[in-house]
Backbone as JSON Lines, residues from 0, in Angstrom:
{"i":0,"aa":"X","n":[148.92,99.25,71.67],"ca":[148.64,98.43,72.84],"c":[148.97,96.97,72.57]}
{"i":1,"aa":"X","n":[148.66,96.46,71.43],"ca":[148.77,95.29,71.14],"c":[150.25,94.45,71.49]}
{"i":2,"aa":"X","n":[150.86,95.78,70.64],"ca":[152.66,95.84,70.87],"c":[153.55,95.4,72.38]}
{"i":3,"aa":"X","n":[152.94,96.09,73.09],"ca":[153.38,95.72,74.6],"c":[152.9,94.42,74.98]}
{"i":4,"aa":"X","n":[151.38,94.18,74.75],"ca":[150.93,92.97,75.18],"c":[151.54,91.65,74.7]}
{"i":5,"aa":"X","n":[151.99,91.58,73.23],"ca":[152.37,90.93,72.44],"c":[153.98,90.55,73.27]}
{"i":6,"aa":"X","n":[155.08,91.79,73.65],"ca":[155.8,91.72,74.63],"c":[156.42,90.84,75.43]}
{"i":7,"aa":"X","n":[154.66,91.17,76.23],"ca":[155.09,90.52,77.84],"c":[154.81,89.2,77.67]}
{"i":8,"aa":"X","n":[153.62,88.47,76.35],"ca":[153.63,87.0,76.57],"c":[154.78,86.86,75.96]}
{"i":9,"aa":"X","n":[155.43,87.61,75.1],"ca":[156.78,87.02,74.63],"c":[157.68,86.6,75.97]}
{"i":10,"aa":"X","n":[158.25,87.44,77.03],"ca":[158.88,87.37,77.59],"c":[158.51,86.52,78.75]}
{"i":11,"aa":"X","n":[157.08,86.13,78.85],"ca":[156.59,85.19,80.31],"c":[157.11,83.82,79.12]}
{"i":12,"aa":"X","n":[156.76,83.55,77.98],"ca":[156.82,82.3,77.1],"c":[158.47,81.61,77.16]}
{"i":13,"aa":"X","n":[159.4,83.17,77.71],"ca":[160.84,82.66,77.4],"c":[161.41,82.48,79.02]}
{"i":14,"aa":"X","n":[160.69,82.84,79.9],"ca":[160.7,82.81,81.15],"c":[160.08,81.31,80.96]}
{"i":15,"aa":"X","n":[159.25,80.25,80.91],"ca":[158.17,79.22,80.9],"c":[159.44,78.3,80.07]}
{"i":16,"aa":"X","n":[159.46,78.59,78.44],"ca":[160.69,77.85,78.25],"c":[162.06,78.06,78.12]}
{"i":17,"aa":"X","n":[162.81,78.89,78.52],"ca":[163.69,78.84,79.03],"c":[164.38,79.1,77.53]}
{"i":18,"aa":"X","n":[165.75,77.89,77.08],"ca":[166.82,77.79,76.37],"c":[166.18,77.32,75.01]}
{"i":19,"aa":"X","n":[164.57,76.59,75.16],"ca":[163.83,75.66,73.89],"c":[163.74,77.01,73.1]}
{"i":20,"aa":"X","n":[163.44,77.86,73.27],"ca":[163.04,79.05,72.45],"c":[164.22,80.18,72.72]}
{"i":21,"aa":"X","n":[164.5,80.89,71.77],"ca":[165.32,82.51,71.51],"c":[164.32,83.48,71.26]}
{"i":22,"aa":"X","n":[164.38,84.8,71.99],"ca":[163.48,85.62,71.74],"c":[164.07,87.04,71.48]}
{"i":23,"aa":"X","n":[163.67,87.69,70.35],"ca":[164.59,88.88,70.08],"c":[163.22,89.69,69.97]}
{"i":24,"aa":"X","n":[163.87,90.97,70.0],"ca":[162.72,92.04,69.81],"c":[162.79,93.0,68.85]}
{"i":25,"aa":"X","n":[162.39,93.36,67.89],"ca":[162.75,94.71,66.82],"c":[161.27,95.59,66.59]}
{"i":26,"aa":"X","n":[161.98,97.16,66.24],"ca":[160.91,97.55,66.14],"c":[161.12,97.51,64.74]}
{"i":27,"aa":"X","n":[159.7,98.03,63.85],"ca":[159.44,97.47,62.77],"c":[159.95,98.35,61.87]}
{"i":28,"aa":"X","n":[161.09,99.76,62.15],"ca":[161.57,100.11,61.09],"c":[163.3,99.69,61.08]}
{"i":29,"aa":"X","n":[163.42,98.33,62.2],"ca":[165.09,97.93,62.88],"c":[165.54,97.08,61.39]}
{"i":30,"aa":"X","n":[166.82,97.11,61.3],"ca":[167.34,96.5,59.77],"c":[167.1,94.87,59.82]}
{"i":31,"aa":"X","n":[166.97,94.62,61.11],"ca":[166.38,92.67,60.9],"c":[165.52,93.1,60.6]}
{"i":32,"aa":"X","n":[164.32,93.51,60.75],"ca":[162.86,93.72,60.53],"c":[162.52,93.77,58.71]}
{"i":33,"aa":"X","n":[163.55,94.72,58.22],"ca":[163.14,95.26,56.87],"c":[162.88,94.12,56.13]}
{"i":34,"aa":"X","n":[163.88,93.2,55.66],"ca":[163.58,92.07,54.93],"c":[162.05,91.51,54.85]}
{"i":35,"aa":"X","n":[161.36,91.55,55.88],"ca":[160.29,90.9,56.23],"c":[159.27,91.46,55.93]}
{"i":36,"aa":"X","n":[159.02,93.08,55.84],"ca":[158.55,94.02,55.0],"c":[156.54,93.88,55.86]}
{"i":37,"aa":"X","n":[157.22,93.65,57.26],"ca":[156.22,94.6,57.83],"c":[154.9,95.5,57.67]}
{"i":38,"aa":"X","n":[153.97,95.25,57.64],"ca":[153.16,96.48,57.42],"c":[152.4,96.56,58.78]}
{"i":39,"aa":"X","n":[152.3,96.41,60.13],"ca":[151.64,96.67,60.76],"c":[153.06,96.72,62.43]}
{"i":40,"aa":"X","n":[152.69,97.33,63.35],"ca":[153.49,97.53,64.28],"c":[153.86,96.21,65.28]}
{"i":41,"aa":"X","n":[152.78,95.03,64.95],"ca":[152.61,94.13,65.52],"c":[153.02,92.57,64.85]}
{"i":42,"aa":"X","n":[154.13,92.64,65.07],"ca":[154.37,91.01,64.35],"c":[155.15,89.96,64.77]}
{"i":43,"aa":"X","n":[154.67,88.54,65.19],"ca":[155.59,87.88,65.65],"c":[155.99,86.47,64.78]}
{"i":44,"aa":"X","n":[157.18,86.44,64.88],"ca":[157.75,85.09,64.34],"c":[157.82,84.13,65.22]}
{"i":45,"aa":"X","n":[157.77,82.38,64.84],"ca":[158.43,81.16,65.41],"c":[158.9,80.47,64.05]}
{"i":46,"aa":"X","n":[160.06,80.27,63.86],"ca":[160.84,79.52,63.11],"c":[160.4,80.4,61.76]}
{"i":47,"aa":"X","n":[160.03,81.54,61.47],"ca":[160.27,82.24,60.56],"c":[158.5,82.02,60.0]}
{"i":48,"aa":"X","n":[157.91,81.79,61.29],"ca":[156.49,81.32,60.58],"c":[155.45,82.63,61.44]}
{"i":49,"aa":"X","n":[154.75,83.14,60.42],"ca":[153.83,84.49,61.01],"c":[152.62,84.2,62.31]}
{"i":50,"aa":"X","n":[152.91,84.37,63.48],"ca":[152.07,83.98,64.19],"c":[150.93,84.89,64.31]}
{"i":51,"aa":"X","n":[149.6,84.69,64.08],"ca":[148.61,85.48,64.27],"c":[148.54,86.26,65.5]}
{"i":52,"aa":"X","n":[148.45,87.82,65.25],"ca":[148.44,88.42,66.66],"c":[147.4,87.85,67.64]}
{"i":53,"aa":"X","n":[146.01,87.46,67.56],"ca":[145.23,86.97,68.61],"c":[146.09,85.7,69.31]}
{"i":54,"aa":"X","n":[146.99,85.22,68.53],"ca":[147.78,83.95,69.45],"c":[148.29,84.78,70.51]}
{"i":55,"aa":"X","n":[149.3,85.93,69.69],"ca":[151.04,86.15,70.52],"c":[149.97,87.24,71.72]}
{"i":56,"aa":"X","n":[149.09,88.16,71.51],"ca":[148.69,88.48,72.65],"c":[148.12,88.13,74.06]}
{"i":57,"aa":"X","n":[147.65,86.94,73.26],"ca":[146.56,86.49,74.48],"c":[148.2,84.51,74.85]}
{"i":58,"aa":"X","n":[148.12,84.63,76.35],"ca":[148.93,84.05,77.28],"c":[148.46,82.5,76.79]}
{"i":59,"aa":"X","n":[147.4,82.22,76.96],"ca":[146.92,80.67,76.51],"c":[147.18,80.1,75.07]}
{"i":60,"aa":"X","n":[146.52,81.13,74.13],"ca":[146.95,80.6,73.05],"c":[148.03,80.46,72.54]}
{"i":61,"aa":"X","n":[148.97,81.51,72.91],"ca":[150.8,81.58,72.44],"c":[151.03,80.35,73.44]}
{"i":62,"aa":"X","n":[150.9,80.04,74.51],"ca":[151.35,78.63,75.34],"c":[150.72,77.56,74.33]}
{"i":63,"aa":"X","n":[149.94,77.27,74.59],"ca":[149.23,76.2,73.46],"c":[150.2,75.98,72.07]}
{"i":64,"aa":"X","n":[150.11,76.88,70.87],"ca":[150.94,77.11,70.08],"c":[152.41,76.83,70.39]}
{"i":65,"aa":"X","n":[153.04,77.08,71.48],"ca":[154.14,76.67,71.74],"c":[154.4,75.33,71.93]}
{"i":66,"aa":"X","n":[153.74,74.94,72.42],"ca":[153.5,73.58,73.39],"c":[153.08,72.51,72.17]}
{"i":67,"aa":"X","n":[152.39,72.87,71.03],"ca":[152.12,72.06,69.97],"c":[153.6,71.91,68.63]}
{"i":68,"aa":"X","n":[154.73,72.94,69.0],"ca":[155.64,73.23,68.11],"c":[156.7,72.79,68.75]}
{"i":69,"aa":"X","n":[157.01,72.89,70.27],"ca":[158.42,72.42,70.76],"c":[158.35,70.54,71.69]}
């Protein structure tokens, strides 16, 4: 569940900023992914930095977080 949720603020965040941010998606056994060595289904990057899932799920805090980085 987390996975989807995690998702859609991805995709409202790139809808909100537009061109400031790139947003790609992999699942966690995809060959970008491996390097990074994954252990949970849920993981998001900004500039190669691990964002805590309670940010990337929940809409306020991934805005906030964004908004403090771009």
């Amino acid at each position: 569940m987390s996975c989807r949720k995690a998702i859609g603020v991805a995709e409202e965040m790139k809808a909100k900023y537009g061109d400031r941010i790139e947003l790609k998606i992999y699942t966690t056994d995809s060959v970008e992914a491996i390097p990074y060595g994954f252990r949970s289904s849920t993981n998001v990057l900004f500039n190669n930095e691990h964002v805590p899932v309670d940010v990337a799920t929940d809409r306020k805090k991934m805005d906030d977080f964004l908004s403090s980085k771009l």
